[in-house]
C-alpha positions, -999 to +999 in steps of 0.1 A: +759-376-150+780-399-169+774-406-209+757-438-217+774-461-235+763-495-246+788-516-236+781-509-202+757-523-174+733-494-160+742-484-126+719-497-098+697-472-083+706-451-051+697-470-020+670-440-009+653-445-044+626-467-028+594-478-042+578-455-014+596-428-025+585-430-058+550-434-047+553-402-028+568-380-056+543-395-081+515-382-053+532-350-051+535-340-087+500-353-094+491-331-066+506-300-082+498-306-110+460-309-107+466-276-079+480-258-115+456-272-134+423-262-110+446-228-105+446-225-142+411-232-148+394-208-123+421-181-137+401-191-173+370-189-158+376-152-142+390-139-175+360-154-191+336-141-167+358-106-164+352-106-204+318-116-202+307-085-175+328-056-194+309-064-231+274-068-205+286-034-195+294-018-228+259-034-246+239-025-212+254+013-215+243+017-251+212+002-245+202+029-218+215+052-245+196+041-271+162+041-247+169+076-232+176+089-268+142+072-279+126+088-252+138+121-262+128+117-296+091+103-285+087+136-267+098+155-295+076+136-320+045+135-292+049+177-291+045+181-328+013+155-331-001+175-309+006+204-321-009+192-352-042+182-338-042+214-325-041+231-359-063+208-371-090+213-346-088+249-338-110+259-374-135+231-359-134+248-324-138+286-336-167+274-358-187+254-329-177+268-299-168+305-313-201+320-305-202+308-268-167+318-261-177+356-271-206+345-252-186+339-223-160+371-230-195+394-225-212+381-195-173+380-179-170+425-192-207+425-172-197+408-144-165+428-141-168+461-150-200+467-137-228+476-151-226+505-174-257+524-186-251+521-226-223+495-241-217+490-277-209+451-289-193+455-320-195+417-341-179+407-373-210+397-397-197+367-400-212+364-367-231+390-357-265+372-366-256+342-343-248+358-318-271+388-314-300+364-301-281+350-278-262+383-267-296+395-256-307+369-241-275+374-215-283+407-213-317+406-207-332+422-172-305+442-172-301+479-160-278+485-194-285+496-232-270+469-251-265+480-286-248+450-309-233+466-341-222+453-370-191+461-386-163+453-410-135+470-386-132+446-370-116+407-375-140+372-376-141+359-346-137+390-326-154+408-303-152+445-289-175+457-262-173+499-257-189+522-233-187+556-225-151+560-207-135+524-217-136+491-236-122+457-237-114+435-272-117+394-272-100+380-301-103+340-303-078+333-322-055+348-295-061+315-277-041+296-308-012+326-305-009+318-273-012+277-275+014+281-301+036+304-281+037+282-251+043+252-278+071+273-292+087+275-261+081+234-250+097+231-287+130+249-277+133+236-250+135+198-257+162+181-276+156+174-311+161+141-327+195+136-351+191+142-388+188+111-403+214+108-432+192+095-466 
């Protein structure tokens, strides 16, 4: 292409320059160029939406985090409530329901030993009053010598039955060893929540 200059008159355009033509590459070009621009805008809208499903991703996996850690720490914090009701109520159990358990720890010896000719129940004092009423009431009608002593050898709350060639020992608190035991182990064996920095 030739420099312009001034002085000179423009040169006619090319005989295949027709207003057709024209028409044709103005239709074309706006045709690409709204094909680049739609190209263009869906590429936007995938990045976006690519974006968009990786931070849904990142905020949805630290959310189920977060809900399996509270749920963790909900049965840690459940175990130790009840534990604590526990050692809250057991001194309200052994008072109220202490006598019938022993009770309950006799007429099971009777029932399973046999019936012996002479057994020795050997109560605390604590309880020994209580309970001997009601201890021969159970063993009443019996074919056995029942003879309830009372004795400082042995703990509150316990219970020892002895005949001639054996014996067995009831000890309620055994029941909270035990509960506490089996808590001990539940305890262990769950995760514990993370120290809170204060």
């Amino acid at each position: 292409m030739k420099p312009f200059n001034f002085g000179e008159s423009l040169e006619s355009p090319p005989k295949d320059f027709t207003v057709a033509l024209v028409k044709k590459l103005q239709e074309e070009s706006y045709e690409a160029g709204y094909k680049r621009g739609k190209d263009d805008e869906k590429q936007e809208v995938e990045t976006t939406l690519s974006l968009l499903l990786s931070q849904i991703e990142v905020q949805l996996e630290t959310f189920v985090k977060n809900e399996v850690k509270k749920r963790k720490d909900l049965s840690f914090y459940t175990l130790q409530l009840v534990q604590e009701i526990i050692n809250k109520m057991f001194p309200y159990y052994m008072e109220t329901h202490g006598p019938d358990e022993v009770v309950n720890f006799v007429k099971t010896t009777l029932n399973t030993v046999g019936k012996k000719t002479e057994m020795d129940v050997l109560l605390h004092p604590s309880i020994h009053g209580p309970l001997e009423k009601k201890l021969q009431n159970v063993t009443a009608g019996e074919k056995v010598q029942m003879n309830f002593i009372k004795t400082q050898d042995i703990r509150p709350n316990q219970c020892e039955i002895k005949w001639k060639d054996g014996g067995v020992s009831y000890f309620l608190p055994r029941i909270k060893q035990e509960v506490e035991t089996a808590f001990g182990s539940l305890y262990d064996n769950i995760p514990h929540p993370e120290a809170k920095d204060t």
